[in-house]
C-alpha positions as CSV (number, residue, x, y, z in Angstrom):
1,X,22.9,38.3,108.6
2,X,19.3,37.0,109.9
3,X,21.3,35.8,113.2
4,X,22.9,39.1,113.3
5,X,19.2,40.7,113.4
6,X,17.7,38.4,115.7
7,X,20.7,39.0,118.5
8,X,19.7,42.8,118.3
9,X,16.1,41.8,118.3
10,X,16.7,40.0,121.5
11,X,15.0,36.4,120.7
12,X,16.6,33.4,119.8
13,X,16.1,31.2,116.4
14,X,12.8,29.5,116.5
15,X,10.6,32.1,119.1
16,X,7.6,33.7,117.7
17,X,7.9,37.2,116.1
18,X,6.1,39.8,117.9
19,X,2.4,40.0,116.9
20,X,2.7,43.6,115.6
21,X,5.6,42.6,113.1
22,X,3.4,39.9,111.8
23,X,0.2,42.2,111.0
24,X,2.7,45.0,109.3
25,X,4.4,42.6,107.1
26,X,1.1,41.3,106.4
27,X,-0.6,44.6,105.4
28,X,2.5,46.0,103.7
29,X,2.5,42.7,101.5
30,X,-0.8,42.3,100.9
31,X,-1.3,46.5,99.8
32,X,2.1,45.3,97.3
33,X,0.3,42.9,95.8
34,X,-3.0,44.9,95.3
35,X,-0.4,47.6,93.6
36,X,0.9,45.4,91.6
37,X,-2.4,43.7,90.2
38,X,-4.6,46.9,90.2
39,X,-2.6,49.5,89.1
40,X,-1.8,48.4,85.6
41,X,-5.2,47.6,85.1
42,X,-5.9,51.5,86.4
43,X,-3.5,52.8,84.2
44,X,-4.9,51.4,81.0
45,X,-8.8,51.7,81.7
46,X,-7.9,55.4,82.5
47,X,-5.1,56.8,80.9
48,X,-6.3,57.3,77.8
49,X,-6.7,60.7,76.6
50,X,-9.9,60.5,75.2
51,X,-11.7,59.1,78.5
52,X,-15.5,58.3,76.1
53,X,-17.5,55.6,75.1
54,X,-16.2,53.7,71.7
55,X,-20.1,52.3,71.0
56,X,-19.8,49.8,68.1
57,X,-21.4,50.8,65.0
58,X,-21.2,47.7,62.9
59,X,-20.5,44.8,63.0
60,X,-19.9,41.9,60.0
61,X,-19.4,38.1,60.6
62,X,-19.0,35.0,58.3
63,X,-19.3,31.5,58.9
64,X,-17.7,29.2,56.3
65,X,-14.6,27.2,55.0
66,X,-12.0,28.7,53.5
67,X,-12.1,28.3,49.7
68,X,-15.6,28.2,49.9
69,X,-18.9,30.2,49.7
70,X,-19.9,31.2,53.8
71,X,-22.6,29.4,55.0
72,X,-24.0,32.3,56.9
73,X,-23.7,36.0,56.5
74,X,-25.0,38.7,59.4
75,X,-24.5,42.5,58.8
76,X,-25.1,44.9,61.4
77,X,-25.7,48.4,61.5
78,X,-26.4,51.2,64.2
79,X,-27.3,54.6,62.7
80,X,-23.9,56.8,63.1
81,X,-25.3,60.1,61.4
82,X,-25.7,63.0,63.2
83,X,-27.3,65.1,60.2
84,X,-30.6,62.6,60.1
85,X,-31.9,60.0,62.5
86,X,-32.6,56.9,61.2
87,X,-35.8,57.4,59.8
88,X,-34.6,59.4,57.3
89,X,-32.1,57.5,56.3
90,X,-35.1,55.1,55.7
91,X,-37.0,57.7,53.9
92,X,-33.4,58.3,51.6
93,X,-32.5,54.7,50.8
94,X,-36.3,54.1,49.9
95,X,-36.1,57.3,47.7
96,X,-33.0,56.2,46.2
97,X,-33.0,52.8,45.4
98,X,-29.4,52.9,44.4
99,X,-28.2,53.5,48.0
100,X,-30.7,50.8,49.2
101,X,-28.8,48.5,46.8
102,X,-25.8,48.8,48.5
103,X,-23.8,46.3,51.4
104,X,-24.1,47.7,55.0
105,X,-20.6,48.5,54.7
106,X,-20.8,51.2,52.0
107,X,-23.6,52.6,53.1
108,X,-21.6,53.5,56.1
109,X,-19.1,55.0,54.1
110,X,-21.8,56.6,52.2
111,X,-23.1,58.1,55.3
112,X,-19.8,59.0,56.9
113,X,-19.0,60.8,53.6
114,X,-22.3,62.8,53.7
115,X,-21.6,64.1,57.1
116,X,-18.0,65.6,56.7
């Protein structure tokens, strides 16, 4: 088969291919491979239907063995609400010291349940 092409060519086995067959394989090769390592990367940054920002809005991490107390403990918190900014929240929580007394994590709910 590759003898077949290179009689119709008109060069014998072992002759340099013409220069202009070396660029085009070249290009068309290297344009496949971009395809193939950009596009699925394109196609999951962007095809989502909600094209936004998904800011984190807390976040919660433990350091410790397993089957016993953590070491360390960090809670963190960005105000979510859209009702108050944050200083009112701080105005509410010192108001009420029942919401101040609870973890970051149900104050969020507490929060997110205020707002809808």
């Amino acid at each position: 088969c590759n003898l077949d092409f290179l009689e119709k060519e008109g060069r014998r086995k072992g002759e340099p291919q013409p220069l202009r067959r070396k660029w085009l394989t070249g290009v068309l090769a290297f344009i496949l491979l971009c395809f193939i390592v950009w596009f699925p990367l394109f196609l999951f940054s962007t095809g989502s239907m909600s094209n936004s920002d998904n800011p984190v809005s807390q976040v919660k991490m433990n350091i410790g063995l397993k089957r016993y107390p953590d070491i360390y403990q960090v809670e963190y918190e960005k105000a979510v609400s859209n009702i108050y900014d944050e200083s009112k929240w701080y105005e509410l929580e010192a108001t009420y010291s029942s919401i101040a007394d609870l973890a970051l994590t149900q104050r969020a709910e507490y929060r997110n349940e205020l707002q809808s």
